[in-house]
Each structure stands twice: as C-alpha cells, then as structure tokens.
ZADO-1210 file (C-alpha; in nm, 4 decimals, padded with zeros to 6 digits):
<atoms>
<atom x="00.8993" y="01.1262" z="03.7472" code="UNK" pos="1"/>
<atom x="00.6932" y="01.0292" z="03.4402" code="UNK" pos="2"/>
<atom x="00.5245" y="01.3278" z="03.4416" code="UNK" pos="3"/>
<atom x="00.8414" y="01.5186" z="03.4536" code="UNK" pos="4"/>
<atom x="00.9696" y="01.3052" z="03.1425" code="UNK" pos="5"/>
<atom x="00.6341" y="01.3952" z="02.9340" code="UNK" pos="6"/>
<atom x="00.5997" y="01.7606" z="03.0643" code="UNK" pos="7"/>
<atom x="00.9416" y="01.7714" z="02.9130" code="UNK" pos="8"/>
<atom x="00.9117" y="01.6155" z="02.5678" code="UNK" pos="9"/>
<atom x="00.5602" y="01.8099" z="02.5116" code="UNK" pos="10"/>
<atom x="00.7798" y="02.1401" z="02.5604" code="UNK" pos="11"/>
<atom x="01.0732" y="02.0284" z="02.3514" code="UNK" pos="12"/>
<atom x="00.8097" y="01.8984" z="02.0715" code="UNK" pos="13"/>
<atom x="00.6790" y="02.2997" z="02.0934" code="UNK" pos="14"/>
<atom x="00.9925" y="02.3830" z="02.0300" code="UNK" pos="15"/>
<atom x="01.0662" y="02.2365" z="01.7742" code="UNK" pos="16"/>
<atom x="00.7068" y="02.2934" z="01.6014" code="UNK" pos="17"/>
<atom x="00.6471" y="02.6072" z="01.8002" code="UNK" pos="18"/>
<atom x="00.3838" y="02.6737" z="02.0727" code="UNK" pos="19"/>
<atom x="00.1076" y="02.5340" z="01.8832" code="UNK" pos="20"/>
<atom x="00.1429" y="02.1485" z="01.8257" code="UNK" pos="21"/>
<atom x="-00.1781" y="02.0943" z="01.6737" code="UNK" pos="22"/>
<atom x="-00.0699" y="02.3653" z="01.3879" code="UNK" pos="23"/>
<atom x="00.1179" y="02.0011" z="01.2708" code="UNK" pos="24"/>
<atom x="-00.1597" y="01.7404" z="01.3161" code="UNK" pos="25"/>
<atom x="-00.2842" y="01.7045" z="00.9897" code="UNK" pos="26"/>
<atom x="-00.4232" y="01.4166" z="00.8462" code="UNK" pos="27"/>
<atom x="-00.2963" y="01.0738" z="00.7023" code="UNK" pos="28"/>
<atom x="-00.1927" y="01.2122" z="00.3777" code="UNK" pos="29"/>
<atom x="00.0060" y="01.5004" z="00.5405" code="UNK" pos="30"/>
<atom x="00.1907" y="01.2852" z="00.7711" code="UNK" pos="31"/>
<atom x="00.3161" y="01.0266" z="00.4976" code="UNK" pos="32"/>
<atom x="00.4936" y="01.2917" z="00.3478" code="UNK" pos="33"/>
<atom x="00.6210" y="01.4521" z="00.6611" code="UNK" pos="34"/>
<atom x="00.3782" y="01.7805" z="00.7033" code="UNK" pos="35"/>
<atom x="00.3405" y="01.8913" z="00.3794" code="UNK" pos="36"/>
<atom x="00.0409" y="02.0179" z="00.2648" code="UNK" pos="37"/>
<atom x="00.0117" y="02.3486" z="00.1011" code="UNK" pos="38"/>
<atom x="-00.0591" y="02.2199" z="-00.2555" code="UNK" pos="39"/>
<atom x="-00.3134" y="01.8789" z="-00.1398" code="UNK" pos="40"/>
<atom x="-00.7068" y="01.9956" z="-00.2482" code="UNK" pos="41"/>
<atom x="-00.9902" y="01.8806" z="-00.1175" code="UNK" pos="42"/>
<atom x="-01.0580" y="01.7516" z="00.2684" code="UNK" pos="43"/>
<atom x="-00.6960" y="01.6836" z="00.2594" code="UNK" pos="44"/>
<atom x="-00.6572" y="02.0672" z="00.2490" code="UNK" pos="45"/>
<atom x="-00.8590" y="02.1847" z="00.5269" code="UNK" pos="46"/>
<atom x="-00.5778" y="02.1211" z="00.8176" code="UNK" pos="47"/>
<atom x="-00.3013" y="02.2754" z="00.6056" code="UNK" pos="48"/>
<atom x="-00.4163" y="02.5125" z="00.2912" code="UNK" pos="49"/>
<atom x="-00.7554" y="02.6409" z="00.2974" code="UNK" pos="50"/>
<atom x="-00.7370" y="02.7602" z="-00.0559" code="UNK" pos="51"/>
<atom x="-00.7734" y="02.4082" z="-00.1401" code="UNK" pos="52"/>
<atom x="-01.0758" y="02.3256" z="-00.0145" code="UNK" pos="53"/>
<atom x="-01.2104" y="02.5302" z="-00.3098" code="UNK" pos="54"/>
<atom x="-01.1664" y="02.2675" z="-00.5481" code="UNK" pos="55"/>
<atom x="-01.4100" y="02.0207" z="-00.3790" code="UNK" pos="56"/>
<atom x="-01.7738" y="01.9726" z="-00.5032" code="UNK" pos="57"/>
<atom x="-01.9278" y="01.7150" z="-00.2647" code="UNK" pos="58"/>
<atom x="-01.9548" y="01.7002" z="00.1320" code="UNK" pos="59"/>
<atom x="-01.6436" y="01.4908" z="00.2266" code="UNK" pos="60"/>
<atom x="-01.4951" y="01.4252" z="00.6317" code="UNK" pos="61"/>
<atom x="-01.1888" y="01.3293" z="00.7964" code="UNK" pos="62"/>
<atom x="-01.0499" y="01.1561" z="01.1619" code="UNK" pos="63"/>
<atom x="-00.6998" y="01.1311" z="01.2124" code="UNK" pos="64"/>
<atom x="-00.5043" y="01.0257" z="01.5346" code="UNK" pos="65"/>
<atom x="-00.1385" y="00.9650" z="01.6073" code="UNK" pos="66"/>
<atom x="00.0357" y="00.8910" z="01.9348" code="UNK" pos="67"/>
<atom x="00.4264" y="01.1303" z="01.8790" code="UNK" pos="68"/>
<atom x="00.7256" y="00.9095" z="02.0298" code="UNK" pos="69"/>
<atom x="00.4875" y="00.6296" z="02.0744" code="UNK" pos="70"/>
<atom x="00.4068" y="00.8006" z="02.4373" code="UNK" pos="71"/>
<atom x="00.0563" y="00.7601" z="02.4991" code="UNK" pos="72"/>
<atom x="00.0375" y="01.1353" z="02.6751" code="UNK" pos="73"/>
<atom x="00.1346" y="01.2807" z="02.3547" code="UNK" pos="74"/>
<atom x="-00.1783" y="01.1556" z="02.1517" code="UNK" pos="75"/>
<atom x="-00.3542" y="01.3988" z="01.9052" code="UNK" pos="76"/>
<atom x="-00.6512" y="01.3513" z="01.7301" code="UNK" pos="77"/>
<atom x="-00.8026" y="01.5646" z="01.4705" code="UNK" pos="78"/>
<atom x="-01.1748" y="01.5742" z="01.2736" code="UNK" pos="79"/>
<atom x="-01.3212" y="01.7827" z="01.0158" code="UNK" pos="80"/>
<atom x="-01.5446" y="01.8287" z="00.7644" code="UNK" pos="81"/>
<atom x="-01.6279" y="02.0318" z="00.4139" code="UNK" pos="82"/>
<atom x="-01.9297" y="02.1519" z="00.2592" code="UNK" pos="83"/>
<atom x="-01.9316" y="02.2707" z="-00.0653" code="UNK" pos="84"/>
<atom x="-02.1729" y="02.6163" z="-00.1455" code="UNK" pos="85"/>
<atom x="-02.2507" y="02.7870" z="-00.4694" code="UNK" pos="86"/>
<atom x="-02.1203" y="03.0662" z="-00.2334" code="UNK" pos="87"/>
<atom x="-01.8056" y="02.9161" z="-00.1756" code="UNK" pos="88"/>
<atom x="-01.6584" y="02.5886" z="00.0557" code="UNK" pos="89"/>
<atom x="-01.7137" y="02.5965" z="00.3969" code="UNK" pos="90"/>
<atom x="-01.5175" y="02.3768" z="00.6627" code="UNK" pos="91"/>
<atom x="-01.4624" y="02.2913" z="01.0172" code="UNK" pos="92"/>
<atom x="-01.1955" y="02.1121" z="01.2240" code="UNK" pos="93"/>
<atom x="-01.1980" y="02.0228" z="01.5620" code="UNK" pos="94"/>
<atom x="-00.8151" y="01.8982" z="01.7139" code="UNK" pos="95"/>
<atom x="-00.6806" y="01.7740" z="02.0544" code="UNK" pos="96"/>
<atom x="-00.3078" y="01.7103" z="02.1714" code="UNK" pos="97"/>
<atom x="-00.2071" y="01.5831" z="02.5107" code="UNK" pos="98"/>
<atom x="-00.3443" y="01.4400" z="02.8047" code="UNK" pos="99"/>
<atom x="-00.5545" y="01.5812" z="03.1258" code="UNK" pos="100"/>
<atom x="-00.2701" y="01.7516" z="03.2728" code="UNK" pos="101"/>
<atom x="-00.1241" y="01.8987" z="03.0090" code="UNK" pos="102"/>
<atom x="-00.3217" y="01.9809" z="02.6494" code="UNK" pos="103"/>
<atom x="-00.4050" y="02.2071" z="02.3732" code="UNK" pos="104"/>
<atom x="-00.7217" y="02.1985" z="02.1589" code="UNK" pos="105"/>
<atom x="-00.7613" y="02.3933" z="01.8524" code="UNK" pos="106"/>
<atom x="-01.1155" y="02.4721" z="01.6561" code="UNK" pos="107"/>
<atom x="-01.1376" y="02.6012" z="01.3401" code="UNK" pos="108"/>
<atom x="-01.3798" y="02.7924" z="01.0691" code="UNK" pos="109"/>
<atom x="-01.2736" y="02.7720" z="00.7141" code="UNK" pos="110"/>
<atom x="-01.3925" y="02.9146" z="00.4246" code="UNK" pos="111"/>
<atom x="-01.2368" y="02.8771" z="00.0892" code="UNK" pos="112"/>
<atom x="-01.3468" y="02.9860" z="-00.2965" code="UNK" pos="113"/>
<atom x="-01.2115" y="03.0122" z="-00.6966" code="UNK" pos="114"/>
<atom x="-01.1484" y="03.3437" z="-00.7887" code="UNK" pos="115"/>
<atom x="-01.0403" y="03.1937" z="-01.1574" code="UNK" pos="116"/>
<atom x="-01.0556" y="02.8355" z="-01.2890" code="UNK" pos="117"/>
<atom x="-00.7139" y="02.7087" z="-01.1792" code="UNK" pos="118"/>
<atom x="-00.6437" y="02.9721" z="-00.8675" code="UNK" pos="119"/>
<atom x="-00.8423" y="02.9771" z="-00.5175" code="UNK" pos="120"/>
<atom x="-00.7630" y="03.1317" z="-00.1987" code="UNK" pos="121"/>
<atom x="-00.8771" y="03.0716" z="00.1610" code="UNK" pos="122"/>
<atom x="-00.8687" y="03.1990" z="00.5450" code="UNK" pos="123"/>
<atom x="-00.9275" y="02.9849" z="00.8309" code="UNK" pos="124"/>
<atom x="-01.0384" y="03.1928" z="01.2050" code="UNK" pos="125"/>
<atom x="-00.8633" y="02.9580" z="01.4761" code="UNK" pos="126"/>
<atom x="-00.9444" y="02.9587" z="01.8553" code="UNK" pos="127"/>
<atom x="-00.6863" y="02.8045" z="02.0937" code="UNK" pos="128"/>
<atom x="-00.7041" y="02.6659" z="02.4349" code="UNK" pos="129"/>
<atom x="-00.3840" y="02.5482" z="02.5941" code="UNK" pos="130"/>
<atom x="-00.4699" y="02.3345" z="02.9241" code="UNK" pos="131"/>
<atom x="-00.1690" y="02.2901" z="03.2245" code="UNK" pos="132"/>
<atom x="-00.4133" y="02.1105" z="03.5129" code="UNK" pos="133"/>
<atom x="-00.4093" y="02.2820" z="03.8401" code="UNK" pos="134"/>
<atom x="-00.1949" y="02.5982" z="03.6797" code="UNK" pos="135"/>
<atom x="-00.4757" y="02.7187" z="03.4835" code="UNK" pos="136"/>
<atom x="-00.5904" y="02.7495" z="03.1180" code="UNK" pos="137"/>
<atom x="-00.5158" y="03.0402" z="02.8629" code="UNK" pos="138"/>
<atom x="-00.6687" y="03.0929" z="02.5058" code="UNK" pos="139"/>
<atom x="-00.6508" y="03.3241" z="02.2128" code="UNK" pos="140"/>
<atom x="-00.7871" y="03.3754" z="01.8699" code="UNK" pos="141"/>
<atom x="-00.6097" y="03.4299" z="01.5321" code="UNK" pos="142"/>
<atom x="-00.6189" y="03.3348" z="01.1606" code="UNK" pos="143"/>
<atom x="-00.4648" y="03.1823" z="00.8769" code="UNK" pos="144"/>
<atom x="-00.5271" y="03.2241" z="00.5108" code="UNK" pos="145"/>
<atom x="-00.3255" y="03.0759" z="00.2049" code="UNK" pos="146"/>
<atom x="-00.3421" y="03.0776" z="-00.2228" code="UNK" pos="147"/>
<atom x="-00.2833" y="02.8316" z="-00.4677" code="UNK" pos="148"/>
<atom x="-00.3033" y="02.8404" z="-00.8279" code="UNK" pos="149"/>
<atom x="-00.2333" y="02.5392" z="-01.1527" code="UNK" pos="150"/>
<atom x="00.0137" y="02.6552" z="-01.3570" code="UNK" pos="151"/>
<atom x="-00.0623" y="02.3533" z="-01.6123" code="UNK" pos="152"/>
<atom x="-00.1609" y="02.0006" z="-01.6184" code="UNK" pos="153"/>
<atom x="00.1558" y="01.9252" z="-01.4293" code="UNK" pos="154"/>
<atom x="00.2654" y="02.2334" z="-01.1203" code="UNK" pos="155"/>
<atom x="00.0745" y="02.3915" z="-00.8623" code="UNK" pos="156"/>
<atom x="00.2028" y="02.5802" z="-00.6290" code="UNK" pos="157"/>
<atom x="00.0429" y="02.7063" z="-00.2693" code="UNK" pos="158"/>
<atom x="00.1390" y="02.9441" z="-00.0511" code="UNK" pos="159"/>
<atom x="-00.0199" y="02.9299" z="00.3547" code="UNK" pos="160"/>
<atom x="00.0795" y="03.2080" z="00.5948" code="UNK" pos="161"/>
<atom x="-00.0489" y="03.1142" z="00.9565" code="UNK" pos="162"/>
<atom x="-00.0577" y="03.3425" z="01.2743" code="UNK" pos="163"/>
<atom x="00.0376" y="03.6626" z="01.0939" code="UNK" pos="164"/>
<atom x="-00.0852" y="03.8873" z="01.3479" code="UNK" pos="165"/>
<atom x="00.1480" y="03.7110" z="01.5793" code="UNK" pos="166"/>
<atom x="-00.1368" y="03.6426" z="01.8473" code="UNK" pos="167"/>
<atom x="00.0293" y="03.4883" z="02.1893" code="UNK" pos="168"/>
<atom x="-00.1239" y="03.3175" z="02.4804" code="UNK" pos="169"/>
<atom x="00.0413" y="03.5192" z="02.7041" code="UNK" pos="170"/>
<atom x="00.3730" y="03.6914" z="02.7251" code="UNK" pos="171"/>
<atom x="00.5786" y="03.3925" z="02.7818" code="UNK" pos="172"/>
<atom x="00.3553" y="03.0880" z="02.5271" code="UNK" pos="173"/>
<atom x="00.4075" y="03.2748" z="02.1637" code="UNK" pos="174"/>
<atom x="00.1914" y="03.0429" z="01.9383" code="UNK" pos="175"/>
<atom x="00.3405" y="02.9650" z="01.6064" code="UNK" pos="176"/>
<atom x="00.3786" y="03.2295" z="01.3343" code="UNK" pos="177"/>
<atom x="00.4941" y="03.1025" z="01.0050" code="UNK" pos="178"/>
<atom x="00.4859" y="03.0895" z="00.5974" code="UNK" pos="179"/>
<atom x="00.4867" y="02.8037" z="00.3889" code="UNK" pos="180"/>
<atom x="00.5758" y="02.7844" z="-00.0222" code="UNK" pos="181"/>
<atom x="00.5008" y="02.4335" z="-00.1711" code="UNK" pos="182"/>
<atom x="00.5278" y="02.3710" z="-00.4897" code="UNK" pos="183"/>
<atom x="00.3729" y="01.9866" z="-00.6233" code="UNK" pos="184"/>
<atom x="00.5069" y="01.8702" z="-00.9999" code="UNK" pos="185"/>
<atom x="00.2897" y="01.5860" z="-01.1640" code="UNK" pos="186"/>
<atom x="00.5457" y="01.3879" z="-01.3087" code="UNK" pos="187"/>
<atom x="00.3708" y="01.0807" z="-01.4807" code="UNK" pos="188"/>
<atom x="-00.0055" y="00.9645" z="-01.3479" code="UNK" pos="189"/>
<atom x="00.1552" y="00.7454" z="-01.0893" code="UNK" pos="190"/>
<atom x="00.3923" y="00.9994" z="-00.9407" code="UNK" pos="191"/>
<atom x="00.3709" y="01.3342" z="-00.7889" code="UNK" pos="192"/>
<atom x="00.6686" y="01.5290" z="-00.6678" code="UNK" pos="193"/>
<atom x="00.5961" y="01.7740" z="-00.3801" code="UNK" pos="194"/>
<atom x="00.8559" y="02.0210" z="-00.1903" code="UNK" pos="195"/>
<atom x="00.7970" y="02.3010" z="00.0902" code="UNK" pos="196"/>
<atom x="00.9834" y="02.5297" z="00.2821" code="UNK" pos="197"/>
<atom x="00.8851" y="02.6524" z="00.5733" code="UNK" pos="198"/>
<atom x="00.9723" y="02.9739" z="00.7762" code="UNK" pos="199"/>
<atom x="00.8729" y="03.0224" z="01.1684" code="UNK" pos="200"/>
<atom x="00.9358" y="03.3814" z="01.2394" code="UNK" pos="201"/>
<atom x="01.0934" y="03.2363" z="01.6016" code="UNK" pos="202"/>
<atom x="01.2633" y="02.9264" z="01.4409" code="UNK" pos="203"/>
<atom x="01.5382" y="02.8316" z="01.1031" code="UNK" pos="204"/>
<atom x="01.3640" y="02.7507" z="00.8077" code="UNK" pos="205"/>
<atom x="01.2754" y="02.3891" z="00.7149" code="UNK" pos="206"/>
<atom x="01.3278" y="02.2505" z="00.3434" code="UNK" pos="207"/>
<atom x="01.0602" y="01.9308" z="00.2725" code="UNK" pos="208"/>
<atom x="01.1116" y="01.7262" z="-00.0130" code="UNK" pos="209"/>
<atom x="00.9297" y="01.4094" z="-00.0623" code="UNK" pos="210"/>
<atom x="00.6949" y="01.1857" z="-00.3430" code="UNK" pos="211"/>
<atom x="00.3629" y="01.0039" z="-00.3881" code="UNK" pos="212"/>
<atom x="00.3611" y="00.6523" z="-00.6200" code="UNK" pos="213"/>
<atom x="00.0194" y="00.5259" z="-00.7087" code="UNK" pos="214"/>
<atom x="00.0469" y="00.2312" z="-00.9079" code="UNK" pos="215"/>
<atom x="-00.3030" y="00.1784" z="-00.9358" code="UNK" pos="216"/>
<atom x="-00.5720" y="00.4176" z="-00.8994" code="UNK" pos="217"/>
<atom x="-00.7064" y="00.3470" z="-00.5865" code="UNK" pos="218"/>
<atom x="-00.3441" y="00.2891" z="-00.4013" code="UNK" pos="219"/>
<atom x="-00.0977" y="00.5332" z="-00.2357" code="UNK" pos="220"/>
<atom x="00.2545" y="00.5465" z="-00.1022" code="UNK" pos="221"/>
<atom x="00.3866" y="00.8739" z="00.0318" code="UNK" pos="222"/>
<atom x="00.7475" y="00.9593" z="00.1721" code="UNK" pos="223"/>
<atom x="00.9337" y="01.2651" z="00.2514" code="UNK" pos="224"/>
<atom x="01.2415" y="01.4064" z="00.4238" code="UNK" pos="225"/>
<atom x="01.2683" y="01.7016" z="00.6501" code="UNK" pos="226"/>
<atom x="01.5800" y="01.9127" z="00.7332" code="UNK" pos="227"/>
<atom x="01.6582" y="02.1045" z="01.0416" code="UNK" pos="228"/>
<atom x="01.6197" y="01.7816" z="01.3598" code="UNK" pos="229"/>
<atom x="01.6050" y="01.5289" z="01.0300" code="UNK" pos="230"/>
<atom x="01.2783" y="01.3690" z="00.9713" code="UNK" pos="231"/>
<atom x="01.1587" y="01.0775" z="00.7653" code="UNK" pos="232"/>
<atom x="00.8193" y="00.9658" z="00.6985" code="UNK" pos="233"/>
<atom x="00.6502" y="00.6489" z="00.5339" code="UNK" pos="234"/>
<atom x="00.2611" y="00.6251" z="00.4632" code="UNK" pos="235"/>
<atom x="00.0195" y="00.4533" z="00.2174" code="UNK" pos="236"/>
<atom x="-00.3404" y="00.5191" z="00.1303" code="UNK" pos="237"/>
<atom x="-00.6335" y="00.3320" z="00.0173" code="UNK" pos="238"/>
<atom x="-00.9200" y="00.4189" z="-00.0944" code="UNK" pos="239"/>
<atom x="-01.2020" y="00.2264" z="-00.1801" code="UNK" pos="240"/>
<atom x="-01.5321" y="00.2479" z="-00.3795" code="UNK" pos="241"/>
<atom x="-01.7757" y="00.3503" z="-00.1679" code="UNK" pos="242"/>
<atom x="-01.5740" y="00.6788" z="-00.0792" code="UNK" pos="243"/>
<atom x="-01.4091" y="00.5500" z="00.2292" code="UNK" pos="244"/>
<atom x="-01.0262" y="00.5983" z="00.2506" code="UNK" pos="245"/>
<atom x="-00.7916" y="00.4778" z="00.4604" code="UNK" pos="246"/>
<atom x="-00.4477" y="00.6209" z="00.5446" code="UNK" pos="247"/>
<atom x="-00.1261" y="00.4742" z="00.7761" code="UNK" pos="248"/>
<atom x="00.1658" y="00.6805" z="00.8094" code="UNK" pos="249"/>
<atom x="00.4882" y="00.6808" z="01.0490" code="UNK" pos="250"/>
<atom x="00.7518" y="00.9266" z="01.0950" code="UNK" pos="251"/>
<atom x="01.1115" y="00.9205" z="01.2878" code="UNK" pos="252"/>
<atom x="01.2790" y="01.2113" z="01.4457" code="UNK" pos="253"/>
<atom x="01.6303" y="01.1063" z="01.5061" code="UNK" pos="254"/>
<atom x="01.6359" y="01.2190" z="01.8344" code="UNK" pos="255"/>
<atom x="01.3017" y="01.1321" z="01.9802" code="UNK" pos="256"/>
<atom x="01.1992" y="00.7801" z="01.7541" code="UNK" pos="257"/>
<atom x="00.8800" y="00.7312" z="01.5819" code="UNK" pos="258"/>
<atom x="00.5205" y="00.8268" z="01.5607" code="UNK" pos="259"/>
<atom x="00.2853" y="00.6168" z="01.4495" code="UNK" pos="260"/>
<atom x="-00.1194" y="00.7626" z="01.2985" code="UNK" pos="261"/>
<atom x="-00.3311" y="00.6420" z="01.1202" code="UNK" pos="262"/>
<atom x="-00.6255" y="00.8042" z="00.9576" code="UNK" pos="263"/>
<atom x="-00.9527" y="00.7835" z="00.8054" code="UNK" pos="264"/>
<atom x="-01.1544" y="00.9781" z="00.5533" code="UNK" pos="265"/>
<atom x="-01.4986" y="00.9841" z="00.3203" code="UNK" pos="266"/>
<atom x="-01.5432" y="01.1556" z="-00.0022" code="UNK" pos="267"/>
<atom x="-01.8518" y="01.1580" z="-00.1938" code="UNK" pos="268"/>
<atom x="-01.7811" y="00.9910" z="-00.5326" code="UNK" pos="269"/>
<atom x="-01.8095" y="01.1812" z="-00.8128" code="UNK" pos="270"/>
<atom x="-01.6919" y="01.1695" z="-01.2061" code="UNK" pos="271"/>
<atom x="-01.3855" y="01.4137" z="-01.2627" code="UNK" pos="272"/>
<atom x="-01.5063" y="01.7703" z="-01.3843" code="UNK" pos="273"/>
<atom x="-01.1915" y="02.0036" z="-01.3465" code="UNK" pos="274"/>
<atom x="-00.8235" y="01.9446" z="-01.4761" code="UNK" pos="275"/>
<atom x="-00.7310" y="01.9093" z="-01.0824" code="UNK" pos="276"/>
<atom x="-00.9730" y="01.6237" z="-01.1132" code="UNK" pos="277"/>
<atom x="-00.8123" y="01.4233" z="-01.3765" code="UNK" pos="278"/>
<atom x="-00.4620" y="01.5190" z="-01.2762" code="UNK" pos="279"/>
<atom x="-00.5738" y="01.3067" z="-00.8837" code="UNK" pos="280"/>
<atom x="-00.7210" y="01.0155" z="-01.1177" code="UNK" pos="281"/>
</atoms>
C-alpha cells in the first residue's frame, strides 16, 4: 500500500513539474526562492541558466539534497561543478530523484561564454534515465540553452528554453518542454527583486515573484511565491571566508505540505573584477 501511495505522489509531482522532476532540483539558492533561477551567475547557474556560468572566473562546486513532502522515497540529490577556460566555462551536473523502484537520474554537459561584457549565452546536452524496477528502464538525450544580458548596475534579465526539440522517453513519458523569462532588479545592496514566468508547452504558465535581503555581506534570506498549485518558499544562506557556503531552504505546496533541502557549495575567493561582481558584494 505504501508503494501505491509513493508511486502515486511521484506521478502527480510529474505532473505538476512535468515528466522530468530533476529539471526542478536546483540548488539551495534556487529553492529559497521557489525555482527561480534564470538570472543567478555563477555555480548557482549551472542547474537553471547556463548563460550564467559565463560570469565565473575560478573553479567553484555544489551538493544539494531535499527530501519533497518530507517522504523519504521522494529524495533528490544533485552535484556539480564549473571550470572556468580562456575558451569559455565548462560545467557538469550529476542529479538523482527517487528510490530503487522508482527513479530518474539526469547528467549534464554545460558550456557557457561572454559574447559582450554584460551579455553571455549557454547550452547544456542532457541525458536522462527514468528507472520503474522490474518494468524496465528508458532514456533519451536532449538540450537546453539560455541568454542573459545587464542592462545596468541594477536589471538583468535571462531567458532559458529547455527541451525544445521536444525529446520523449517514449510515446506515453513526454519529458518537460518549457521557456523561462526572469527578470532580477537590484534594488539597494541588501535587496534583490527577482520574478519569472514560466511556460510548459503541456502545462498553464506559472508567474514567480519573490526577494533576497542580505543585511550583511556574508548573510542571505530568500523567499518567493508561485502561482498555479500555490507555492511558498523560505531559505537563508551563509557563506563564509574560506569559500564554503551553506544554504537551507523549505517550500509548501498547499496540497502536498513541505519539502525540506539543504545545500552546500565552494567558491574560490576572489576580489570583484566585473560590475556583476560588485552588484553580488
């Protein structure tokens, strides 16, 4: 009966994210403010806008993990890392969502350059593997690619397009296909305004609106709102000296209840060299 009750939930969460779960495991920052992430830079950007990965200069790395509806079954976990090339930014992300019975991984190749000062673009080749125990396995490749470009000191805006080519695992498992338009606003130093829409070609669109405080420079909080099965999210990072950052988030579906992740990531410390840099200070 258990089984039954998780097999059930893990195909109503693909509905409501689309076939394709781990298309919405993210990192810590992303899930403070609810999934958005077309406009972050840096590691942050590797699970959600490619084109932001551009912007980073040294080798930085991420682990995140969250356990959806505080069901153990439904864990996800997600790792990557970035390496910065006079020839460009290279990344890679590995991610995992289920248990033994019932799973999907996800692997990832990014690449991600300037083509002027303040705009970038990147692509991302994804394989997937979707895992049902004794009923077999099925997998498929496809892509994603995105842009984002600093308008001034204070708005950026990203665009992210994943799935265009509308790859499915089979006739009947359509992975996601969607487009996302962010838009973040840097209001003061301590507080950044961020809002996305996003459309799934199979699905209504979903309007994101949320905020990021930092009263000191080290110090985080993040919260957003979702429409369409209402969402809120909480988070906080911290990052310290040494490069090390820490990042607790927890969002509630009104429906299904809360899940909890927490998160962990290290970026090389550097002095601030771009506008980007200084606006993130």
């Amino acid at each position: 009966m258990r089984f039954l009750i998780i097999f059930g939930i893990f195909f109503f969460s693909s509905a409501l994210f689309g076939q394709g779960v781990l298309n919405n495991l993210g990192n810590g920052k992303a899930a403070g403010l609810n999934g958005m992430n077309t406009t972050f830079e840096g590691i942050y950007s590797l699970s959600g806008n490619q084109a932001g990965i551009a912007f980073e200069e040294k080798f930085s790395a991420f682990a995140f993990a969250e356990q959806r509806f505080l069901l153990q079954e439904l864990t996800g976990v997600n790792a990557g890392a970035l390496l910065p090339t006079q020839s460009g930014n290279f990344g890679v992300s590995i991610g995992y969502f289920g248990f033994q019975n019932l799973s999907e991984q996800k692997v990832g190749l990014a690449y991600g350059r300037k083509l002027l000062q303040n705009l970038s673009i990147g692509g991302q080749l994804d394989f997937y593997n979707f895992q049902t125990g004794d009923f077999g396995s099925a997998s498929t490749f496809t892509f994603e690619f995105g842009m984002q470009y600093l308008f001034n000191e204070q708005l950026t805006i990203g665009i992210h397009t994943l799935n265009p080519i509308r790859a499915n695992l089979n006739e009947e498992e359509p992975l996601t296909s969607n487009f996302k338009l962010g838009l973040k606003y840097s209001a003061s130093r301590n507080v950044k305004l961020f809002t996305e829409l996003e459309k799934d070609l199979n699905f209504d669109q979903v309007f994101k609106a949320g905020l990021i405080y930092s009263p000191i420079k080290s110090l985080e909080f993040r919260t957003a709102i979702a429409t369409n099965q209402t969402t809120f999210s909480f988070g906080l990072g911290y990052k310290m000296k040494n490069g090390i950052g820490i990042d607790l988030a927890t969002n509630y579906h009104q429906i299904l209840g809360f899940t909890p992740s927490a998160g962990f990531v290290y970026q090389v410390n550097r002095p601030p060299t771009t506008e980007r840099d200084r606006q993130n200070l």
